[in-house]
N, C-alpha and C positions, 0 to 999 in steps of 0.2 A: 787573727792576732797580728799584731804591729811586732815585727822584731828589727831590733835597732841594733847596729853594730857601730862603736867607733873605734879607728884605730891611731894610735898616737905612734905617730913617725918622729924623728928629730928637725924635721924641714917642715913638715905636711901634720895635718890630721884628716881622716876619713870619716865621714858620716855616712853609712848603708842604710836606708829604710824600704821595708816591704810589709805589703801584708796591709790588712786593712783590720779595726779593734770591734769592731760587730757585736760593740755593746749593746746598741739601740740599732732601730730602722736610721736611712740615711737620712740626713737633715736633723735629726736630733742626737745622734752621736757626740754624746760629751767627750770620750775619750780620744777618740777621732779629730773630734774638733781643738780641742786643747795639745794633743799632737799637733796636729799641720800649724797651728799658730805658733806654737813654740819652733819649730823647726826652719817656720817661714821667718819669723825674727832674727832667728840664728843669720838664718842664711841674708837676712836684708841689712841686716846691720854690722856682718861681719868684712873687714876688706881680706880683699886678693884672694876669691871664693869661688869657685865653679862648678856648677850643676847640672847635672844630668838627669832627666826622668825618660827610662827607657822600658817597657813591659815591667811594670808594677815596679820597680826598683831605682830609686831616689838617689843618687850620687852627690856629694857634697864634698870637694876638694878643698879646706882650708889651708893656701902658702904659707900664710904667715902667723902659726899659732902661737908663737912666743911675746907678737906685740899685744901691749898692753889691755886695750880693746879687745883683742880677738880671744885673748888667756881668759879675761874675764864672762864675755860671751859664752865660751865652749864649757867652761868651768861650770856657768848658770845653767845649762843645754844638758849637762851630764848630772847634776843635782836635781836638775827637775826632772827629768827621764826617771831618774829612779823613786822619786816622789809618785808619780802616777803610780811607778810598778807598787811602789808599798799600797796604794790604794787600788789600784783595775788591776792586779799582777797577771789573774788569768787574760785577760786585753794586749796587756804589751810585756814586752821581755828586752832583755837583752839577749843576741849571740855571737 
């Protein structure tokens, strides 16, 4: 299972991800794949962001969540996270 954590700080927000959604075999994992794309968007298109992938566990430092760009981003990042969950909920979760 994919569990996503993010935390909303007044400066920062936090993106945690682990886990992996072991809908399908690798390579055709829809849920899997639609995760890392959506996460990798986040993270390519957001500024002032830093990441970390350290044993299975994904870091995503956003400084500046308040700009315009990045509100909207994170906003889109946390609406579709819970999109999948309505649809693959046993696949991915929040915690």
């Amino acid at each position: 299972m994919i569990r996503v954590r993010m935390i909303k700080e007044p400066n920062q927000t936090i993106i945690r991800v682990t886990g992996h959604a072991q809908y399908s075999v690798k390579g055709s994992d829809i849920v899997c794949a639609s995760f890392s794309t959506l996460i990798t968007h986040t993270v390519n298109n957001c500024t002032k962001v830093t990441v970390t992938d350290k044993d299975g566990l994904l870091t995503a430092v956003f400084s500046d969540p308040k700009s315009v760009e990045n509100k909207i981003l994170l906003s889109a990042f946390e609406n579709t996270v819970n999109q999948l969950i309505d649809q693959y909920g046993q696949y991915i979760s929040w915690c």
